[in-house]
ROVEX-743702 format. One record per residue (C-alpha): residue in one letter; residue number from 1; x, y, z. Coordinates in Angstrom, 2 decimals, always signed. Layout:
<atoms>
A,NUM,X,Y,Z
...
</atoms>
This chain:
<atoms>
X,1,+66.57,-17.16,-66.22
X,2,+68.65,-15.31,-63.65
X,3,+71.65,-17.44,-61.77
X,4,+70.96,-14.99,-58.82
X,5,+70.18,-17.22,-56.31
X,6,+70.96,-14.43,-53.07
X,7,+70.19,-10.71,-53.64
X,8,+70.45,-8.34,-50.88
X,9,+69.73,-4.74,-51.20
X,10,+70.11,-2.28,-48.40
X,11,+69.67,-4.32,-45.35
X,12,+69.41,-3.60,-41.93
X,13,+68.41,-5.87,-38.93
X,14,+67.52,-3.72,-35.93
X,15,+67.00,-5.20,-32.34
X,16,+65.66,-2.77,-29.94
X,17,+68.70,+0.22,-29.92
X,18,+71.45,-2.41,-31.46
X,19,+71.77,-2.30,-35.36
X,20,+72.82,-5.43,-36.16
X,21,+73.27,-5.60,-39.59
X,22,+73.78,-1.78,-41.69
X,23,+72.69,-1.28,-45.55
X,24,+73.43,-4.49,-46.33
X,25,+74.06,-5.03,-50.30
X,26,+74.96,-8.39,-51.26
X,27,+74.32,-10.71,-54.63
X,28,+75.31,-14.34,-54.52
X,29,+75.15,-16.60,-58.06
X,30,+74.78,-20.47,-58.50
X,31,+78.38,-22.13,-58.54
X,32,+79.53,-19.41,-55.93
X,33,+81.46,-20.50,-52.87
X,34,+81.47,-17.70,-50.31
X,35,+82.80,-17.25,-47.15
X,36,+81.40,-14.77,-44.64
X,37,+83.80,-13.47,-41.95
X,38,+84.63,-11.44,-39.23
X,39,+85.00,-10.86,-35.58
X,40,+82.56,-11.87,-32.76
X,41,+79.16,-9.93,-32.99
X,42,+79.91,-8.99,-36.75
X,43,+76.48,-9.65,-37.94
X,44,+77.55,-13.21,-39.57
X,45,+74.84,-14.90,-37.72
X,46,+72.06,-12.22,-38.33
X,47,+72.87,-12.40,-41.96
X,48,+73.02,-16.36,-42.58
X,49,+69.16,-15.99,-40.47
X,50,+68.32,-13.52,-42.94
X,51,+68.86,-15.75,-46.48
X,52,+67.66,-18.59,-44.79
X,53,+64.46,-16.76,-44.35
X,54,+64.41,-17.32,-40.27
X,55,+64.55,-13.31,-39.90
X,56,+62.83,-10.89,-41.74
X,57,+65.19,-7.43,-42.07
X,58,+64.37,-4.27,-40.50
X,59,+64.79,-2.41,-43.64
X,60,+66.13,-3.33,-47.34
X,61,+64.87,-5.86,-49.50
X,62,+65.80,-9.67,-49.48
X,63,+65.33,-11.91,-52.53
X,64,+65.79,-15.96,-52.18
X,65,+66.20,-18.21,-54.96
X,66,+63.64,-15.98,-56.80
X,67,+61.27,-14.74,-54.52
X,68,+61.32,-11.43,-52.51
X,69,+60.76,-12.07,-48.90
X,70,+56.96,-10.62,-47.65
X,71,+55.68,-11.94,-50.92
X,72,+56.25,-15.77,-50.61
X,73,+55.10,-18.23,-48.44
X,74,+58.71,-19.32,-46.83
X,75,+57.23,-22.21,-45.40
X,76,+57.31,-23.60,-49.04
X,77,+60.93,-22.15,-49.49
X,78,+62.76,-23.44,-47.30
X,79,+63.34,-27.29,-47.88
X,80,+64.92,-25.46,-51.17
X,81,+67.06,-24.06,-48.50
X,82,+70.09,-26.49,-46.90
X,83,+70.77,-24.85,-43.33
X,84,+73.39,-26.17,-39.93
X,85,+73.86,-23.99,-37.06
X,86,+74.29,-24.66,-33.71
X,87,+70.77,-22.96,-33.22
X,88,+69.40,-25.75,-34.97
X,89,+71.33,-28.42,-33.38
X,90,+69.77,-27.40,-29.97
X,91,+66.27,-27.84,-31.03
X,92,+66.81,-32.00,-32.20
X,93,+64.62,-33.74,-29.86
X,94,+66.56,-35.72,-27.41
X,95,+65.85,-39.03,-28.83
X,96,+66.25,-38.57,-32.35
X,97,+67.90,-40.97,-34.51
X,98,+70.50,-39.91,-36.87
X,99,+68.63,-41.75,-39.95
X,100,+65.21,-39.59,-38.97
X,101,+66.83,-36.42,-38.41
X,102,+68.22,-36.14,-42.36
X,103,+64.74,-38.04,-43.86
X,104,+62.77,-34.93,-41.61
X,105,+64.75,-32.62,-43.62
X,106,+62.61,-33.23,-46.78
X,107,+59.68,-31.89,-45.14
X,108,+62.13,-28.93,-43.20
X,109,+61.31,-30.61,-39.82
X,110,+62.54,-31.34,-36.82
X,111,+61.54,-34.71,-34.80
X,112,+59.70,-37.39,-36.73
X,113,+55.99,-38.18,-36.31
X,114,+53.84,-40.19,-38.48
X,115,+55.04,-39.29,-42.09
X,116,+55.76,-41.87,-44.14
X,117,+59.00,-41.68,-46.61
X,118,+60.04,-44.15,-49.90
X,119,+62.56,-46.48,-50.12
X,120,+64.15,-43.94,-52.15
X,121,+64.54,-41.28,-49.37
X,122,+66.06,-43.31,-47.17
X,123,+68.39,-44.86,-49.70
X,124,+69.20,-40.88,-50.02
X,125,+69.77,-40.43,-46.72
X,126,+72.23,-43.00,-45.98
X,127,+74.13,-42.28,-49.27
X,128,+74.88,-38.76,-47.85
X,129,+75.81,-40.44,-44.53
X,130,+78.02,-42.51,-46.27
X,131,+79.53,-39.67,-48.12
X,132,+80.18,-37.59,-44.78
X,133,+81.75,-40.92,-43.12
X,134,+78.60,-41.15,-40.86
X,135,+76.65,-44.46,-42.13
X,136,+77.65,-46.65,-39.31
X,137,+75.56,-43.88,-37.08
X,138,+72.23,-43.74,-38.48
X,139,+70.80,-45.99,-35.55
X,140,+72.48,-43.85,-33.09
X,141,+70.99,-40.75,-31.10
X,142,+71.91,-37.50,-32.04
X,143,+72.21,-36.70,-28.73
X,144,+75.21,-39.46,-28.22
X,145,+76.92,-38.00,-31.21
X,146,+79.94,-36.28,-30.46
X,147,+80.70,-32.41,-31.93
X,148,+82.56,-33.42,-34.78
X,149,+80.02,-36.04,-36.00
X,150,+77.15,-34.12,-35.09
X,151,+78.46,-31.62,-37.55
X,152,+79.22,-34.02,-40.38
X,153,+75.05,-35.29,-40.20
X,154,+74.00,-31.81,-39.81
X,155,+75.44,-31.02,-43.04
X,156,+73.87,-35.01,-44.45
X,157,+70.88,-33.04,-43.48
X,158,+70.78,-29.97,-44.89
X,159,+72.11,-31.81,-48.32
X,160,+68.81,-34.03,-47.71
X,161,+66.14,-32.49,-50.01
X,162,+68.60,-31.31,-53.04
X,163,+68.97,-27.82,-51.94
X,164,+69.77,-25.16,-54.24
X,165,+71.30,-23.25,-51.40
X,166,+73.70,-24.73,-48.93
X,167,+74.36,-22.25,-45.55
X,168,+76.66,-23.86,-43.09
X,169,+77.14,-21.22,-40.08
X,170,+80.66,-22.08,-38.17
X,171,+80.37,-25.63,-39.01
X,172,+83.98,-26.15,-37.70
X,173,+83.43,-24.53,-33.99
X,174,+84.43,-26.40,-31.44
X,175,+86.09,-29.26,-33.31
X,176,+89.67,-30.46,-32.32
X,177,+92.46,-30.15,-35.21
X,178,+91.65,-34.01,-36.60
X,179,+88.16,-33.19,-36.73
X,180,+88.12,-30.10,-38.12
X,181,+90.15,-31.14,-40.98
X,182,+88.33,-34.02,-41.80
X,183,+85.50,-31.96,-41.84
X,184,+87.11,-28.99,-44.36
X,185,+88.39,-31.60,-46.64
X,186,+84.75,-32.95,-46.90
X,187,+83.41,-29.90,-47.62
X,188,+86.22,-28.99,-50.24
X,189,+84.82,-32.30,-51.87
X,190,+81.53,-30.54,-52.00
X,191,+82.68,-26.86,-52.89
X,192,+84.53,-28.78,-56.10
X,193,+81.37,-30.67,-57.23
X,194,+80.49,-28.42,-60.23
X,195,+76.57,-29.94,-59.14
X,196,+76.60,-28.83,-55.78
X,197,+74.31,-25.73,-54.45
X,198,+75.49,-22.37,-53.81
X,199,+77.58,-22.26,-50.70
X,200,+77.99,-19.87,-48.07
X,201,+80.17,-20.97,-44.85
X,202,+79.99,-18.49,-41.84
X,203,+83.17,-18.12,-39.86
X,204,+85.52,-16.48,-37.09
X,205,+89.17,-17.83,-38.92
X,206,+90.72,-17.97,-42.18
X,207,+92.46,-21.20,-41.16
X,208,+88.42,-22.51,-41.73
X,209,+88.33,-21.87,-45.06
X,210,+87.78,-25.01,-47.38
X,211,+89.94,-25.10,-50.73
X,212,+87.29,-24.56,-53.08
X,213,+85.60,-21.64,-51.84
X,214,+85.73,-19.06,-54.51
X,215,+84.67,-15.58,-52.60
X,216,+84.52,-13.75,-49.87
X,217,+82.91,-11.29,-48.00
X,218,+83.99,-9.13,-44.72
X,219,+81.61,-7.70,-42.06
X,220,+82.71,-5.68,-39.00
X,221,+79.64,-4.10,-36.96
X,222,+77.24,-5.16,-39.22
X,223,+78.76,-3.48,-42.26
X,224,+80.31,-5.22,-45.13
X,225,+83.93,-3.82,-45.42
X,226,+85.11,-6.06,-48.31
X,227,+83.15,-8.60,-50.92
X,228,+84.00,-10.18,-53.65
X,229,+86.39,-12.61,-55.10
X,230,+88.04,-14.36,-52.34
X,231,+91.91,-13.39,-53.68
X,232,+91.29,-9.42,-53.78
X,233,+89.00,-9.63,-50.29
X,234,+91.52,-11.46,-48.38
X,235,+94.23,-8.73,-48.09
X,236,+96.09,-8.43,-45.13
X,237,+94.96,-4.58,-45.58
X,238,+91.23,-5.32,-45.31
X,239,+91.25,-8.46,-42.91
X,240,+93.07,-5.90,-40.55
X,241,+90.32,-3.38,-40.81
X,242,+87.85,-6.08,-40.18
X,243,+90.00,-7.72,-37.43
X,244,+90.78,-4.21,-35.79
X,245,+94.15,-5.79,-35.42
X,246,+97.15,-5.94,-37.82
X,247,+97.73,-8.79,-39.17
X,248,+99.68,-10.44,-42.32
X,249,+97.70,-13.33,-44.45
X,250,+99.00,-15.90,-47.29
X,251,+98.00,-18.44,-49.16
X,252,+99.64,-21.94,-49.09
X,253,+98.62,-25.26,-51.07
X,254,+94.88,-23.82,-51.72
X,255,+94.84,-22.86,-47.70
X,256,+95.10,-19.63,-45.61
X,257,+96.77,-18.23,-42.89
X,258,+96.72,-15.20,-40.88
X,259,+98.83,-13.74,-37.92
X,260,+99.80,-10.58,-35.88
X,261,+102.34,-8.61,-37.38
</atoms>
């Protein structure tokens, strides 16, 4: 059986005269971490909406976990799927509870209703509270929840029905320096747990970039400049291309850095 769980061949995402995304190729494998980076209007976005199977491509062929996109009925692909975005975040009804926003993720829902869940999925659900330092919330609105823990039970979420792959788009926006750290060291936890699902974190900085994470791939106008293992992509050669600035990078204690030259 084939460990592909993303394959991406020749992809383009046009929206009226903008070309969003250009002859995209891209293959992901189970156990890959990978980051996706780049300046604003890269394409980051348009991409993650793509393998989550929220946007269908203009051109190109997308294949998820299997299954080629207009030959599957997503509807039953996606709670394979483990998705956060700020798009998503939006769309919680206002009086949501944190415990019923990660149990709706096992039928890939939004606002609970009259479906009934076992002892055993909401024993789930507070586990993965409790593992993102959010169990004393699950009575709480999401709505009261402030950025960084609204973050933390978006991810409890999308870890909700045992995805096999895990897309996390900017999950560290907005977040002050304590939060933001608390949050990558989490999700370094996760990148290190050999059982976790295939990983892809969107993102604007390299100082976002969870130890753990094991490649990395470079957009710039909707084109991929760079991809592959994180340590040859993250060059201070090709982040400058992508940046359109120059800039030097390192690495220090598993964590990166870049700056102007």
């Amino acid at each position: 059986m084939s460990d592909e769980v993303l394959k991406l061949r020749g992809v383009s995402v046009r929206r009226e005269t903008s070309l969003l995304l250009r002859n995209v190729d891209w293959t992901a494998h189970s156990g890959e971490r990978w980051i996706v980076i780049g300046p604003n209007g890269a394409g980051k976005t348009t991409l993650l909406q793509v393998a989550s199977t929220l946007l269908y491509p203009t051109e190109g062929t997308v294949e998820v976990l299997g299954e080629r996109l207009g030959e599957v009925d997503v509807f039953e692909l996606r709670p394979r799927i483990g998705l956060t975005s700020a798009a998503l975040a939006e769309k919680v009804p206002a009086g949501e509870k944190v415990i019923d926003l990660v149990l709706t993720a096992s039928y890939a829902i939004l606002g609970r209703w009259k479906e009934e869940y076992d002892s055993s999925d909401v024993t789930r659900a507070v586990e993965l509270l409790d593992a993102l330092g959010c169990a004393h919330l699950i009575r709480r609105r999401f709505s009261t929840l402030s950025e960084g823990e609204r973050k933390r039970v978006q991810i409890a979420r999308a870890m909700m029905p045992d995805p096999e792959m895990l897309l996390l788009d900017e999950p560290a926006a907005g977040l002050d320096l304590g939060g933001r750290e608390d949050l990558l060291r989490r999700l370094s936890t996760l990148a290190h747990n050999p059982k976790a699902p295939m990983m892809v974190l969107v993102t604007h900085h390299v100082e976002e970039v969870p130890d753990g994470f094991t490649h990395a791939m470079l957009l710039r106008r909707g084109a991929v400049l760079a991809a592959g293992p994180i340590e040859a992509t993250f060059t201070a050669k090709n982040l400058s291309r992508c940046f359109g600035v120059p800039l030097e990078i390192e690495r220090h204690e598993n964590r990166w850095r870049a700056w102007a030259r």
